[in-house]
C-alpha positions as CSV (number, residue, x, y, z in Angstrom):
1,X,119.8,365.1,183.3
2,X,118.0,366.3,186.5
3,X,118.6,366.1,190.0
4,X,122.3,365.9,189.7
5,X,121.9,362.2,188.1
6,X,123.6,361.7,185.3
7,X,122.8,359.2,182.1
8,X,125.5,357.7,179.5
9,X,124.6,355.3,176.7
10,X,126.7,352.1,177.1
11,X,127.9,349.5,174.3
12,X,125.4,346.9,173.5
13,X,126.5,343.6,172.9
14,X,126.1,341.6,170.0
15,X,122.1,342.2,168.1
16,X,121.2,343.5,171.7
17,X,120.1,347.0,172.0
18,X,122.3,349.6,173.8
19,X,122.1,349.7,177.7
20,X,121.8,353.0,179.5
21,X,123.8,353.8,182.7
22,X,121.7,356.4,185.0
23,X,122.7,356.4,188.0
24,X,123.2,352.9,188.5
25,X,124.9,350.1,186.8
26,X,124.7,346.3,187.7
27,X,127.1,344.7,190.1
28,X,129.4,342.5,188.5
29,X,132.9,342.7,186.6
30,X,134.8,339.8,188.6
31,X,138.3,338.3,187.1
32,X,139.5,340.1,183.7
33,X,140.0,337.7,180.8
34,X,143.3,336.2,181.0
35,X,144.1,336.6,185.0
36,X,146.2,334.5,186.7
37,X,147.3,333.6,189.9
38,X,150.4,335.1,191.1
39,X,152.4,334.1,194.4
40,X,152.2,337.2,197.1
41,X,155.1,338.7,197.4
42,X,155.1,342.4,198.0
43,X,155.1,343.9,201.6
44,X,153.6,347.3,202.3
45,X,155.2,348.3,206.0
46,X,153.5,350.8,207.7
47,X,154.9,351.4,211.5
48,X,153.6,353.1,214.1
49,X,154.0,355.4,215.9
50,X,155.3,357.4,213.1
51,X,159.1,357.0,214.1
52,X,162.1,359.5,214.6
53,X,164.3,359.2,210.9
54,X,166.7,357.9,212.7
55,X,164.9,354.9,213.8
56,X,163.4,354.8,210.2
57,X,166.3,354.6,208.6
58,X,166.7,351.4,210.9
59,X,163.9,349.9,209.9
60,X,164.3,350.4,206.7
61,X,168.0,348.3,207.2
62,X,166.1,346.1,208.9
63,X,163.7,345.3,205.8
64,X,167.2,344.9,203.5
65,X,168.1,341.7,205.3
66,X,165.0,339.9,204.2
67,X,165.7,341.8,200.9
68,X,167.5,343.9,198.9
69,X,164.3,345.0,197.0
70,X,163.0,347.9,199.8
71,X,161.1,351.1,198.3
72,X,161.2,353.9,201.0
73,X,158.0,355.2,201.8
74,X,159.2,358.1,204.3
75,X,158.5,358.8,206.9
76,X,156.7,356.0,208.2
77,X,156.4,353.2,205.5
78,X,158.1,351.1,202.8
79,X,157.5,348.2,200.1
80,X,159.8,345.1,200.2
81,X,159.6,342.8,197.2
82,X,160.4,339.4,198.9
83,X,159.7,337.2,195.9
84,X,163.7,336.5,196.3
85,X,163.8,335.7,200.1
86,X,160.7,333.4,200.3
87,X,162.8,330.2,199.1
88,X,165.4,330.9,200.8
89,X,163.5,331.3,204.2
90,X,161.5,329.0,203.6
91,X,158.5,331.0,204.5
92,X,155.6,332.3,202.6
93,X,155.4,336.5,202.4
94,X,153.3,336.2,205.4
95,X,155.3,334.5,207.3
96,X,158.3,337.1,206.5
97,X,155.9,340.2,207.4
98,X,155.6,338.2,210.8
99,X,159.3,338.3,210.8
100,X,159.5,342.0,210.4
101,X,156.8,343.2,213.3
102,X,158.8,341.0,216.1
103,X,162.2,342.2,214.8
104,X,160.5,346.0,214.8
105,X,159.8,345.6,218.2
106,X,162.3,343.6,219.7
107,X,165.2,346.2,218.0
108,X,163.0,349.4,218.2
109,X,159.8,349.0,220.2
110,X,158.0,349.9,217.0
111,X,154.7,347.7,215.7
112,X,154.0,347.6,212.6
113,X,151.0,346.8,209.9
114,X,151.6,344.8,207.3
115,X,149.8,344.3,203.9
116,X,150.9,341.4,201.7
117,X,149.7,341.2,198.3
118,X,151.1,340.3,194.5
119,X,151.3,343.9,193.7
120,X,151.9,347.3,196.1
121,X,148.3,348.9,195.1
122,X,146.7,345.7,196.9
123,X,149.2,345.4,199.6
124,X,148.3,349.0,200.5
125,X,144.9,348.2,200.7
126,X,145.2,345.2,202.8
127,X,147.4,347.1,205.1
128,X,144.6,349.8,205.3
129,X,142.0,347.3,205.8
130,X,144.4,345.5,208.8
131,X,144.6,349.1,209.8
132,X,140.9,349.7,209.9
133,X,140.0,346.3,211.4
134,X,142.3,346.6,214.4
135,X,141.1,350.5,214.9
136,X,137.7,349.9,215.3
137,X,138.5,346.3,217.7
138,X,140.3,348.7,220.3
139,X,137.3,351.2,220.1
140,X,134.9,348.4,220.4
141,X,136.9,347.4,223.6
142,X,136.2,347.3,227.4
143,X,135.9,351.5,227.7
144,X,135.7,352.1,224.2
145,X,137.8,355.2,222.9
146,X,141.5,354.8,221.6
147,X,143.5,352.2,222.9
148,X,147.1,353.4,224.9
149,X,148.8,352.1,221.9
150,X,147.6,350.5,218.0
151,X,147.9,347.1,217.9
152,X,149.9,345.7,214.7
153,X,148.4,343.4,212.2
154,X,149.5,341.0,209.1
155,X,146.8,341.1,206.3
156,X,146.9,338.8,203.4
157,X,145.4,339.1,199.7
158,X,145.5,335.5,198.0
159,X,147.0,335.8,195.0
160,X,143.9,333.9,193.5
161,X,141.7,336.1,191.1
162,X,138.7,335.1,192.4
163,X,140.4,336.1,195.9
164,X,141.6,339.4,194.5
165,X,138.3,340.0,193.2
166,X,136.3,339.4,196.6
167,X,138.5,341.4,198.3
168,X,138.1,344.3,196.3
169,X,134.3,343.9,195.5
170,X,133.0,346.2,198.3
171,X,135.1,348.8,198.5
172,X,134.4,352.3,197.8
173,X,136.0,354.2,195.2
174,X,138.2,356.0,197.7
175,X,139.6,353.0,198.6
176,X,141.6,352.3,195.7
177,X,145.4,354.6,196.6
178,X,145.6,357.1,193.7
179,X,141.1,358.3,193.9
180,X,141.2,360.9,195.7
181,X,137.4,362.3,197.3
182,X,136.7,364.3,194.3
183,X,137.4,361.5,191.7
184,X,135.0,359.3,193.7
185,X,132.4,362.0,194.0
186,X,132.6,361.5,189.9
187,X,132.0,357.8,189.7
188,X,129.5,357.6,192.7
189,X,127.4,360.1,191.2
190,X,127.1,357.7,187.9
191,X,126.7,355.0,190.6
192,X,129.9,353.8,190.2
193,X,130.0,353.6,194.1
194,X,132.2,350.2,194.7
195,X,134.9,348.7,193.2
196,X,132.9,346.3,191.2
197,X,130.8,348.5,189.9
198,X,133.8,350.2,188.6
199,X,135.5,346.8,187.4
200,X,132.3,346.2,185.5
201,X,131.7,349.4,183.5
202,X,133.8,349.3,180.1
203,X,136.4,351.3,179.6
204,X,134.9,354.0,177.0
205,X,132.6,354.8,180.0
206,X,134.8,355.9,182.0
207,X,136.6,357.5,179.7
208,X,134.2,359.2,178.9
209,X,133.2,360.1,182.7
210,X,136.8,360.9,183.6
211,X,138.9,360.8,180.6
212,X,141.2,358.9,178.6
213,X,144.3,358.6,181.2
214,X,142.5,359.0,185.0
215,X,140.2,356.4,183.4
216,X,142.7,353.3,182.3
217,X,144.4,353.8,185.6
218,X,141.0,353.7,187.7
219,X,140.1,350.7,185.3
220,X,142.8,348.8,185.9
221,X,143.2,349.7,190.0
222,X,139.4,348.3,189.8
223,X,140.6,345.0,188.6
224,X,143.7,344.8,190.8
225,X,146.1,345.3,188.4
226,X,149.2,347.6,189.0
227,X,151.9,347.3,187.1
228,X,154.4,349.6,188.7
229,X,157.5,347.7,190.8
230,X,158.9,348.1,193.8
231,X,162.0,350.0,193.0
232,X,165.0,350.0,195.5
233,X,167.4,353.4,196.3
234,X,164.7,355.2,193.4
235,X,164.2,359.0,194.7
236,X,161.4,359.5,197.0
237,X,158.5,359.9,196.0
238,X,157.6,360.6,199.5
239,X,158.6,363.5,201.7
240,X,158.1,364.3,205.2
241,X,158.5,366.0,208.7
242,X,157.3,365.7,212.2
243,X,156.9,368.7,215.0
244,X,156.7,367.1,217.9
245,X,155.6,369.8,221.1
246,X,157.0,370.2,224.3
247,X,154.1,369.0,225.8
248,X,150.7,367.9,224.9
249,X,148.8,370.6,222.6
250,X,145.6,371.6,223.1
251,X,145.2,374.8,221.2
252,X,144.6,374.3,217.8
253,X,146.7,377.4,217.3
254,X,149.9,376.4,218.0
255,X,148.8,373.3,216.0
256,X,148.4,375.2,213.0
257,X,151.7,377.0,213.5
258,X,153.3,374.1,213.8
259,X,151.5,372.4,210.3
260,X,152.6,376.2,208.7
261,X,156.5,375.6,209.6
262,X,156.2,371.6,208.3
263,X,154.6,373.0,204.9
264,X,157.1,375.6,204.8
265,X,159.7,373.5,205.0
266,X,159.0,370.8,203.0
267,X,157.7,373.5,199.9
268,X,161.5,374.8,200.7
269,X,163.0,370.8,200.1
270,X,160.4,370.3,197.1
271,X,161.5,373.9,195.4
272,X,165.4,372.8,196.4
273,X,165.3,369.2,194.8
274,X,163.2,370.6,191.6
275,X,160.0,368.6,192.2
276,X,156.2,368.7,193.3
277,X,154.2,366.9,194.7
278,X,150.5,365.7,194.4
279,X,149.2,364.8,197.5
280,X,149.9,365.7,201.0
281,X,148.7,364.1,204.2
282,X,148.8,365.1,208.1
283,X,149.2,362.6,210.6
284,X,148.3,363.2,214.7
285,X,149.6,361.4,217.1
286,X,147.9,361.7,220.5
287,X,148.9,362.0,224.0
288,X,147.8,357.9,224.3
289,X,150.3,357.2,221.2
290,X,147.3,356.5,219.1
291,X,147.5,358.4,215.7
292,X,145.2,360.0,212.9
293,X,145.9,360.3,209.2
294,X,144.2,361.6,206.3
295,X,145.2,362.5,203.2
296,X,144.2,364.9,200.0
297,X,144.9,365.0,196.7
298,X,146.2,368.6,195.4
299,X,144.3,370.9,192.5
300,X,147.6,370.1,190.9
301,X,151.0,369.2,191.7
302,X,152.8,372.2,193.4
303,X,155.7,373.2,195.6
304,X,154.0,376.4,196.5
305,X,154.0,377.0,200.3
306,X,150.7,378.8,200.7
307,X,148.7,375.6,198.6
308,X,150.6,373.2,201.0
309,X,150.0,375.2,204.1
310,X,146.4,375.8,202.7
311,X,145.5,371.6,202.4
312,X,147.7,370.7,205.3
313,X,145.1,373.5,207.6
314,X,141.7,371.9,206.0
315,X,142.9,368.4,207.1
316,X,143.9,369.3,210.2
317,X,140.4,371.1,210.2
318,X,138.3,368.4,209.2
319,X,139.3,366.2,212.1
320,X,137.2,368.6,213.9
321,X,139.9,367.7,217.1
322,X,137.9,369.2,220.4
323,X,140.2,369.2,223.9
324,X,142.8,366.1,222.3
325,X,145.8,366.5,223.9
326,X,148.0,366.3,220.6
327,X,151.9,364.9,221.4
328,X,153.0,365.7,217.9
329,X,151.6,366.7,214.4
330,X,153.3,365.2,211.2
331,X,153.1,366.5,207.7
332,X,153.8,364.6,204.3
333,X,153.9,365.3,200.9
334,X,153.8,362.0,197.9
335,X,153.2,361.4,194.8
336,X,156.8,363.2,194.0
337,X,157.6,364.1,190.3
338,X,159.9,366.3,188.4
339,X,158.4,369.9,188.2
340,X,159.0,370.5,184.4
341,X,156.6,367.8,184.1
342,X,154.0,368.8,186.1
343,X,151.4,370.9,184.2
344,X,150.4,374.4,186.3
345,X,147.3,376.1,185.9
346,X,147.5,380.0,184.9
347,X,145.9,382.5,186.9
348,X,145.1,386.2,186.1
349,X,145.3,386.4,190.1
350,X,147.7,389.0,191.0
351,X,148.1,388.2,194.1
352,X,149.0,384.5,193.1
353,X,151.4,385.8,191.1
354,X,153.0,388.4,193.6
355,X,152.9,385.5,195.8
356,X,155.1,383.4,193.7
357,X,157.5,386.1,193.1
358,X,157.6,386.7,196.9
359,X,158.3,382.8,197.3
360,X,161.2,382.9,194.5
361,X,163.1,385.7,196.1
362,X,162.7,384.2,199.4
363,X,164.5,381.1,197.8
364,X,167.1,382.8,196.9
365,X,167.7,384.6,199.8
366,X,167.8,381.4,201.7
367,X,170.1,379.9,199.3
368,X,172.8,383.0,200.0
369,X,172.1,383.0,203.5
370,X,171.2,379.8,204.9
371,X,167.8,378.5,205.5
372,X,166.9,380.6,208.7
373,X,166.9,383.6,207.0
374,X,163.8,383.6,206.0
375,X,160.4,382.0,207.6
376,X,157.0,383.4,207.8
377,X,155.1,384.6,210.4
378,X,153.4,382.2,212.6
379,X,157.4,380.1,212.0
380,X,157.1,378.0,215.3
381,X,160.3,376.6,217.0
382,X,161.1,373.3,216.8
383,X,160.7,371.6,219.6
C-alpha cells in the first residue's frame, strides 16, 4: 500500500479469479434484487428563513391537516407521511407539497423546499438537491451574488428503481444524510467516490473498510433503502436555538459569542433531558435573508459544552465569512439519543476530566438556582 492508496481483495464469482479493489472499482450496482416500485409518499419540509418557534409550531399545524403523520424536525424542518391524504385529496404527494409552500406563505410569509420521495433518506436528498439547484440559479442571475430572498422549490424522486437509482448514481458519498466528511474521506480513498460505486461494492468490503454496522447502513443508504418511519409526537431528535442581533454583525466576535451562548444552552437542555447528540449544524442567515448551513458529525455523541461550542466555532470558521453583514446565527444539534446508550471515549486528560466535573456542578447549581446562575464568559445577551 503506497501513496495513501489502498488495495482489498474482492469475492470472485463463480470459477472466476478474485478481483482486486485499488483505488478504484467499476461503476455499476443499479436496482438490488427484489426492488420494487413504491408510490411517493413522504415529505421532507425544510422552510426558510429559519422561522421564530412560534411560527414553527404553526407550520408544523399546518402540515397536520394534510396529515396526522408529521415528524418535527426543529427548528426549521419536518417529515409528513401523506400516503393517507393522497386519496383523499385526490392529489399525488407532489401536488400536496405544492399545497404546503402556498399555504406557508399565504398564512406565514414563509417558503419552503420540499423533497418528495418513498422514504425520508431520499426525500432529504431531493430537498437538498432542490435546495442546491435553486442556490446556484439565483447566483447565476442578472448581478450574480445571493438573491434578496431563496426561492422555494418541489423536488420529486419517482418511486421507480431505475428512477431511484439514476438519481442517486452521481452523488458523492457525503451526500447520502447520516456520512459525515470523515466517513467519505474513507470510501473515496478506496475509490468509492459516488453513490454507485458504493451501491456496487459487496457488502464484506465495506465491512471490512468501515465495519460491520457503519457499513450495512452505508450499503443500504447507497441503494436507497431506509427503513426507518416517519414517526409522529416521537421525542426530538432535533434540537435547536437561534440568536438573532440587534443589528447586522460584522465582527466575527460577537458572532462567536453568540454560537458560545447557543452551545451552552442547548449542552444545558441535552444534559436536562438525559440525551446527546451526534451532529450539530450552524445555520447564517444574512442581512439579504439568504441563509448558510453546514453541518458535522461529532467524535462521538456528547452533551459536553466545550465539544459543542468547539464544532459549532470550526463551522462557523470554515465559512471563511469576510465583511457579511450576519442578521442572525442559528445552532442545532440531531441525531438525539438516550445518553446511557451512547458509548464515551476515556481520556487520561485531566483537564477533560476537571472540565466535566466543573460542567456537573454547574448543573446543579443551575438546577437550585435557576438557569442564569451560571453562564460562561463570553455569555452574550439575547437579543
Amino acid at each position: 500500500m503506497t501513496s495513501g492508496r489502498h488495495s482489498l481483495a474482492l469475492p470472485g464469482a463463480e470459477g472466476k479469479p478474485a478481483a482486486r479493489l485499488t483505488g478504484v472499482v467499476p461503476l455499476g450496482g443499479g436496482v438490488p434484487l427484489g426492488a420494487r416500485a413504491e408510490t411517493p409518499h413522504v415529505l421532507y419540509v425544510r422552510f426558510h428563513p429559519v422561522p421564530p418557534e412560534d411560527v414553527y409550531q404553526g407550520l408544523l399545524t399546518l402540515l397536520g391537516e394534510l396529515t396526522p403523520v408529521v415528524e418535527a424536525l426543529p427548528p426549521d424542518a419536518a417529515l409528513a407521511d401523506v400516503r393517507g391524504a393522497l386519496r383523499y385529496f385526490g392529489r399525488d404527494a407532489a401536488g400536496l407539497a405544492e399545497i404546503v409552500r402556498v399555504r406557508a406563505l399565504a398564512r406565514y410569509g414563509v417558503d419552503c423546499t420540499v423533497g418528495v420521495a418513498a422514504n425520508p433518506l431520499l426525500a432529504r436528498m431531493a430537498a437538498h438537491e432542490a435546495q442546491e439547484s435553486q442556490g446556484a440559479q439565483e447566483s447565476g442571475g442578472p448581478g450574480g451574488g445571493r438573491s434578496g430572498r431563496a426561492a422555494g422549490a418541489v423536488r420529486t424522486v419517482p418511486g421507480d428503481p431505475d428512477a431511484v437509482a439514476e438519481f442517486l448514481a452521481r452523488k458523492p458519498p457525503i451526500a447520502l444524510p447520516g456520512v459525515g466528511p470523515a466517513t467519505a474521506r474513507t470510501l473515496s480513498a478506496y475509490g468509492l467516490d459516488s453513490t454507485a460505486r458504493i451501491a456496487a461494492a459487496p457488502l464484506s468490503t465495506l465491512q471490512r473498510i468501515l465495519g460491520v454496522a457503519t457499513a450495512r447502513r452505508v450499503h443500504a443508504w447507497a441503494h436507497g433503502i431506509d427503513p426507518a418511519p416517519v414517526t409522529p409526537n416521537a421525542p426530538a431528535r432535533a434540537m435547536g436555538a437561534e440568536h438573532r442581533f440587534r443589528r447586522d454583525e460584522l465582527d466575527p466576535v460577537r458572532r462567536r459569542r453568540a454560537l458560545l451562548t447557543l452551545a451552552d444552552g442547548l449542552g444545558v437542555r441535552l444534559r436536562t433531558s438525559g440525551q446527546v447528540a451526534a451532529a450539530i449544524s450552524v445555520t447564517v442567515r444574512y442581512a439579504d435573508r439568504s441563509t448558510t448551513t453546514r453541518t458535522r458529525i461529532l467524535a462521538e455523541p456528547t452533551a459536553h459544552t466545550p465539544a459543542l461550542t468547539a464544532a459549532a466555532y470550526a463551522l462557523h470558521d470554515a465559512l471563511g465569512l469576510q465583511r457579511a453583514r450576519v442578521r442572525s446565527v442559528a445552532l442545532r444539534v440531531e441525531g438525539l439519543m438516550d445518553a446511557g446508550l451512547a458509548a464515551h471515549q476515556l481520556t487520561f486528560d485531566p483537564a477533560d476530566e476537571k472540565s466535566r466535573r466543573l460542567e456537573a456542578a454547574a448543573d446543579r447549581a443551575r438546577a437550585r438556582f435557576g438557569i442564569s446562575a451560571v453562564r460562561p464568559a463570553g455569555f452574550l445577551d439575547v437579543a
